[in-house]
C-alpha positions as CSV (number, residue, x, y, z in Angstrom):
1,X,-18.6,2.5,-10.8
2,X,-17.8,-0.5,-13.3
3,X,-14.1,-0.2,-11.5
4,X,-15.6,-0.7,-8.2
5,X,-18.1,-3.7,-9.1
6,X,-15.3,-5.5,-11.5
7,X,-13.5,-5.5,-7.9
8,X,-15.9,-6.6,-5.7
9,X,-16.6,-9.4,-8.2
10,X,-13.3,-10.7,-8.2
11,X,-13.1,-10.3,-4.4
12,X,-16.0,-13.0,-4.3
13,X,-14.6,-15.4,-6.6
14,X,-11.4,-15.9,-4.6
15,X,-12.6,-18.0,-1.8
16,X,-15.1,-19.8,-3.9
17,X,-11.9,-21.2,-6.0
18,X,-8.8,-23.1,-5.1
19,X,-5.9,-20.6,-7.0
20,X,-2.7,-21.8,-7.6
21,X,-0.4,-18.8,-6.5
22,X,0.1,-17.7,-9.8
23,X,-3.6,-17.4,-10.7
24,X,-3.9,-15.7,-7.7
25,X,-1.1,-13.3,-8.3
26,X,-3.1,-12.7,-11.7
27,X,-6.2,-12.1,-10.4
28,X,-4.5,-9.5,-7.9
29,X,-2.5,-7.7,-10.9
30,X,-5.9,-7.5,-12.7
31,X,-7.8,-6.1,-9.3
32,X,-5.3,-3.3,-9.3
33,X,-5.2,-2.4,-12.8
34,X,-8.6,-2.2,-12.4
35,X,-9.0,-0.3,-8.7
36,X,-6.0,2.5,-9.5
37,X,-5.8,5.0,-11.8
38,X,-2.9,4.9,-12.6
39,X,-2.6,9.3,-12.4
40,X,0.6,9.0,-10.7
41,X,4.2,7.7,-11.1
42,X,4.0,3.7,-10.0
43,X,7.2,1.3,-8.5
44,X,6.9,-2.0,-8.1
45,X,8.5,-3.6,-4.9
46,X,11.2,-5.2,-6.2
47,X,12.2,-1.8,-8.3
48,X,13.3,0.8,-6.3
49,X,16.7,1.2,-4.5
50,X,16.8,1.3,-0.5
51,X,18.8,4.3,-0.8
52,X,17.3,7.8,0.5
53,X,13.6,7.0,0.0
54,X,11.1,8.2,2.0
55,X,8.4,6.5,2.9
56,X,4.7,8.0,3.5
57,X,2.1,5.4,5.1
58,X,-1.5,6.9,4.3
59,X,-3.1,3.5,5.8
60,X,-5.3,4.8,9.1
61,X,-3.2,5.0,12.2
62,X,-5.1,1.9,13.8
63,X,-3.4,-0.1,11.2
64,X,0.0,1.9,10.8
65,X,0.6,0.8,14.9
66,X,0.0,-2.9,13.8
67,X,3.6,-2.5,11.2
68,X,4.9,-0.9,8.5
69,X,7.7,-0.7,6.4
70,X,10.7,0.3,9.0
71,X,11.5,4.2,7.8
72,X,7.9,4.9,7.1
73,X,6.4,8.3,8.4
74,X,2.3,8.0,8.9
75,X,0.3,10.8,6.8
76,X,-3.1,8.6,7.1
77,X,-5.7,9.2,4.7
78,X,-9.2,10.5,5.9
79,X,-7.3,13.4,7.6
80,X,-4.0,13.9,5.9
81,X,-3.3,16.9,6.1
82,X,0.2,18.8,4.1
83,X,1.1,19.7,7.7
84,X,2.1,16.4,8.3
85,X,4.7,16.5,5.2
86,X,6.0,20.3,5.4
87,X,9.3,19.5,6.4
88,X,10.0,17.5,3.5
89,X,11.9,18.9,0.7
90,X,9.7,19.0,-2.3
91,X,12.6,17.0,-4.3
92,X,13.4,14.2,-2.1
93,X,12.3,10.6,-3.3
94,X,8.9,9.9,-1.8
95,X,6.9,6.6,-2.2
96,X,3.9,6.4,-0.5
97,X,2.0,3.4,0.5
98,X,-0.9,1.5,2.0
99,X,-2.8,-1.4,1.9
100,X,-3.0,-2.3,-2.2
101,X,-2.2,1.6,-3.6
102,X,-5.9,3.1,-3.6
103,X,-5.2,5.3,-1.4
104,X,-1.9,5.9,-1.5
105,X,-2.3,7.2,-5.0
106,X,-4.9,9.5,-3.7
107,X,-2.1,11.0,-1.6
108,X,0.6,10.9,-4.3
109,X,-1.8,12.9,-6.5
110,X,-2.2,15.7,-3.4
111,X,1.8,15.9,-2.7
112,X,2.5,16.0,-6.6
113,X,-0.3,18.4,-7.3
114,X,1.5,20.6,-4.1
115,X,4.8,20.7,-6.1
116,X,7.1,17.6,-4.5
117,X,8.5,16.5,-7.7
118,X,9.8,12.8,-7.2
119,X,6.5,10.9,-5.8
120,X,5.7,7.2,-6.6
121,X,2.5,5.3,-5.2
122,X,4.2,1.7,-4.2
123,X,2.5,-0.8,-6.4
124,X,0.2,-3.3,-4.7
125,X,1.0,-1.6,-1.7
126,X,2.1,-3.2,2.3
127,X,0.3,-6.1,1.1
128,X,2.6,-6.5,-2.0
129,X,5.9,-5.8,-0.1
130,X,4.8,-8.6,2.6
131,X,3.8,-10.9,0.0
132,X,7.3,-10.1,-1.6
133,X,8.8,-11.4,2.2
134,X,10.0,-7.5,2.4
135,X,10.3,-6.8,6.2
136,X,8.3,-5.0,8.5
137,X,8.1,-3.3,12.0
138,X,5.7,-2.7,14.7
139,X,5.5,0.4,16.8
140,X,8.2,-0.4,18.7
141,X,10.5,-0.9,15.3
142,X,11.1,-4.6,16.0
143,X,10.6,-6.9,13.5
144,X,7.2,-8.7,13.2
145,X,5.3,-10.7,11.0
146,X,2.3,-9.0,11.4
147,X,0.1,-7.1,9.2
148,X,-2.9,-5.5,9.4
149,X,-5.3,-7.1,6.7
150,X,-8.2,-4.0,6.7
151,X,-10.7,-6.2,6.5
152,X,-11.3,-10.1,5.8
153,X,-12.2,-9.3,2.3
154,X,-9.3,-7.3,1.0
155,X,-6.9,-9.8,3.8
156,X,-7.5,-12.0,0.9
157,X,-4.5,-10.8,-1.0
158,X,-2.0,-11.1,2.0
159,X,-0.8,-14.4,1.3
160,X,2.3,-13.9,3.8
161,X,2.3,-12.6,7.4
162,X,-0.1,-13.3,10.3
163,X,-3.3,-11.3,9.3
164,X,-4.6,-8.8,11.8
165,X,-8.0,-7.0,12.0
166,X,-8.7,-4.7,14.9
């Protein structure tokens, strides 16, 4: 519970103060640290190699459609199900992602806890990699510049792409 308000509190105090980039990049860091658990292996964006990985978006499907990084495969989140990952060898490099990691770490936990042995939860999440000018696609794999934010509160930590909420 103290996570969840120590979030929601720095949430608030964003748009109430002009950041620099750096203090907001702080406050973000600390937001996460605080939000995740932590339970599962972590890579940053600018740590892993393109090579081989295999990327798992857990965001909803409303906001998959919107973009995602360009080899991603959608598992969602309210009704993953291990289905949706069967064909996957339990050893192949798998990072899964969403919006900031919350729930993508929820999912690592499931796939590691089913036996795949090489799972990471991507570290701030879509929201990172776009803030990191990593690219994206939309459903048609073209390249865009949109992102879906999840809502105007956590859109907050997007500082680069064009901000969508459906």
């Amino acid at each position: 519970m103290n996570k969840v308000l120590f979030s929601i509190l720095l949430m608030c105090l964003v748009p109430s103060i002009n950041y620099s980039q750096e203090v907001n990049s702080m406050i973000y860091k600390k937001m996460l640290d605080t939000l995740l658990n932590h339970s599962v292996p972590e890579v940053a964006v600018n740590e892993f190699q393109d090579n081989a990985v295999i990327f798992l978006d857990s965001r909803e499907l409303e906001e998959y459609t919107v973009s995602k990084i360009k080899t991603a495969t959608w598992v969602g989140y309210d009704d993953f199900s291990m289905s949706r990952v069967k064909d996957i060898p339990k050893d192949s490099e798998i990072i899964v992602y969403c919006s900031v990691g919350y729930r993508s770490e929820k999912i690592a936990e499931k796939l590691i806890h089913e036996g795949y042995s090489n799972v990471s939860n991507l570290y701030g999440g879509i929201f990172e990699w776009v803030n990191n000018n990593r690219p994206i696609v939309d459903a048609q794999e073209q390249s865009t510049n949109k992102i879906h934010a999840y809502d105007r509160i956590w859109g907050l930590w997007l500082n680069e792409g064009k901000k969508v909420y459906k």
